[in-house]
C-alpha positions in Angstrom: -5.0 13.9 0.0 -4.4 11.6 3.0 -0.8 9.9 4.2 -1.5 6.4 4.7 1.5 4.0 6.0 2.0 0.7 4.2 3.9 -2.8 4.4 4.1 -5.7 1.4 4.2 -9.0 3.2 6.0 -12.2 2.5 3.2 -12.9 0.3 3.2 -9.3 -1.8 -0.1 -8.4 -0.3 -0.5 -4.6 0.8 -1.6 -3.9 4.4 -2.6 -0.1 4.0 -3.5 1.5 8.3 -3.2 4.9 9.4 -0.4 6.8 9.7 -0.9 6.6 14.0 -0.3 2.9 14.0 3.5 2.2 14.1 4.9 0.1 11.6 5.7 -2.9 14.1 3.0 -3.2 16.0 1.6 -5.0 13.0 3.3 -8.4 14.0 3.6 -10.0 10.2 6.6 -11.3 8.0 7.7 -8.1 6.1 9.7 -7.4 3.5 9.1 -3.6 2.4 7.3 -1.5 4.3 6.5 2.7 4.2 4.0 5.5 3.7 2.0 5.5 0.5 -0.5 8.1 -0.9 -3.5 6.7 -3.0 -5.2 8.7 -5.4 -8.2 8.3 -8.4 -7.0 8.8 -11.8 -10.4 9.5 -13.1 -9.3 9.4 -16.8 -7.7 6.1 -16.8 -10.5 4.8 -13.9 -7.8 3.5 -12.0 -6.2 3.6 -8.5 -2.9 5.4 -8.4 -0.1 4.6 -5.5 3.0 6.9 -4.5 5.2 5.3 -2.4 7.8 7.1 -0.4 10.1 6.7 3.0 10.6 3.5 5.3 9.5 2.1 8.8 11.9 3.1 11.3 10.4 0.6 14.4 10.8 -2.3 11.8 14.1 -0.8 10.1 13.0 -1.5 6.8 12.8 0.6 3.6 10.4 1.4 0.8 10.4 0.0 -2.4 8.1 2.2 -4.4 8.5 1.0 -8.2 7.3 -2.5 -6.6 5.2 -2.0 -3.9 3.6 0.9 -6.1 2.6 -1.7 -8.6 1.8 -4.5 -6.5 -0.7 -1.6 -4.5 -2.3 -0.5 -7.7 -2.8 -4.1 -8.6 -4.6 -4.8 -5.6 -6.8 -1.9 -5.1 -7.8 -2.2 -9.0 -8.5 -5.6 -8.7 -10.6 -5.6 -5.4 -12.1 -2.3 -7.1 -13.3 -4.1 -9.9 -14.2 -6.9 -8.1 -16.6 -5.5 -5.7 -17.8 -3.3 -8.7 -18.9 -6.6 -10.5 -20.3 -8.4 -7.7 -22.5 -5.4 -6.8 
Protein backbone atom coordinates (compact mmCIF):
# COMPACT_ATOMS: atom_id res chain seq x y z
CA UNK A 1 0.00 0.00 0.00
CA UNK A 2 1.41 3.43 -1.03
CA UNK A 3 0.33 7.14 0.45
CA UNK A 4 -0.24 9.26 -2.36
CA UNK A 5 -1.20 13.11 -1.77
CA UNK A 6 -4.18 14.45 -3.79
CA UNK A 7 -6.02 17.83 -4.74
CA UNK A 8 -9.71 18.10 -6.79
CA UNK A 9 -9.47 21.28 -8.91
CA UNK A 10 -12.00 23.84 -9.79
CA UNK A 11 -12.96 21.50 -12.41
CA UNK A 12 -13.43 18.14 -10.08
CA UNK A 13 -10.43 16.55 -11.82
CA UNK A 14 -7.97 14.52 -9.40
CA UNK A 15 -4.27 15.43 -9.50
CA UNK A 16 -2.78 12.31 -7.72
CA UNK A 17 1.80 13.18 -6.96
CA UNK A 18 3.84 11.81 -4.44
CA UNK A 19 3.67 12.35 -1.03
CA UNK A 20 7.35 14.55 -1.36
CA UNK A 21 5.76 17.16 -3.42
CA UNK A 22 4.08 19.80 -1.13
CA UNK A 23 0.66 20.51 -1.67
CA UNK A 24 1.23 24.20 -3.06
CA UNK A 25 3.82 23.88 -5.13
CA UNK A 26 1.24 22.61 -7.52
CA UNK A 27 0.08 26.27 -8.57
CA UNK A 28 -3.81 25.32 -9.63
CA UNK A 29 -7.27 26.64 -8.49
CA UNK A 30 -8.12 24.16 -5.61
CA UNK A 31 -10.90 23.41 -3.84
CA UNK A 32 -10.17 20.11 -1.65
CA UNK A 33 -7.07 18.83 -1.41
CA UNK A 34 -5.26 15.69 0.91
CA UNK A 35 -3.66 12.32 0.97
CA UNK A 36 -5.47 9.45 -0.63
CA UNK A 37 -4.68 5.68 -0.73
CA UNK A 38 -5.72 3.68 -4.03
CA UNK A 39 -6.31 0.25 -4.01
CA UNK A 40 -7.75 -2.82 -6.57
CA UNK A 41 -10.86 -4.32 -5.59
CA UNK A 42 -10.36 -7.39 -7.62
CA UNK A 43 -13.90 -8.77 -7.03
CA UNK A 44 -15.81 -5.78 -8.19
CA UNK A 45 -12.67 -4.89 -10.94
CA UNK A 46 -12.71 -1.55 -9.76
CA UNK A 47 -10.38 1.15 -8.39
CA UNK A 48 -10.99 1.86 -4.70
CA UNK A 49 -10.03 5.58 -3.10
CA UNK A 50 -9.58 6.33 0.80
CA UNK A 51 -9.28 9.72 1.38
CA UNK A 52 -8.03 11.13 4.53
CA UNK A 53 -6.26 14.57 6.19
CA UNK A 54 -5.73 18.02 4.45
CA UNK A 55 -2.79 20.24 2.85
CA UNK A 56 -1.38 22.27 5.41
CA UNK A 57 0.91 24.79 2.75
CA UNK A 58 -2.52 25.41 0.94
CA UNK A 59 -4.74 25.31 4.28
CA UNK A 60 -7.29 23.35 2.78
CA UNK A 61 -9.10 20.16 3.96
CA UNK A 62 -10.17 16.78 2.62
CA UNK A 63 -13.36 15.92 1.51
CA UNK A 64 -13.30 12.23 1.28
CA UNK A 65 -17.01 11.11 0.49
CA UNK A 66 -16.54 13.47 -2.63
CA UNK A 67 -13.24 13.52 -3.76
CA UNK A 68 -13.34 9.54 -2.98
CA UNK A 69 -16.01 9.33 -5.63
CA UNK A 70 -14.92 11.79 -7.99
CA UNK A 71 -11.14 9.66 -7.77
CA UNK A 72 -12.75 6.32 -8.32
CA UNK A 73 -14.69 7.78 -11.24
CA UNK A 74 -11.71 8.89 -12.82
CA UNK A 75 -9.36 6.08 -12.37
CA UNK A 76 -12.31 3.61 -13.58
CA UNK A 77 -12.97 5.55 -16.36
CA UNK A 78 -9.40 6.16 -17.73
CA UNK A 79 -9.02 2.34 -16.61
CA UNK A 80 -11.50 1.26 -18.88
CA UNK A 81 -10.73 3.54 -21.35
CA UNK A 82 -7.19 2.58 -21.99
CA UNK A 83 -8.39 -1.07 -21.59
CA UNK A 84 -10.64 -0.56 -24.65
CA UNK A 85 -8.39 1.30 -26.76
CA UNK A 86 -5.64 -1.34 -26.32
Amino acid sequence: MKILKYIINDTNIPILFSKEIVHDELSLKVKSAGFLIVSYDRLLNKFKAKCFGESSSLNIKANPLEDEQIIEIYLNEQFFTFNNAG
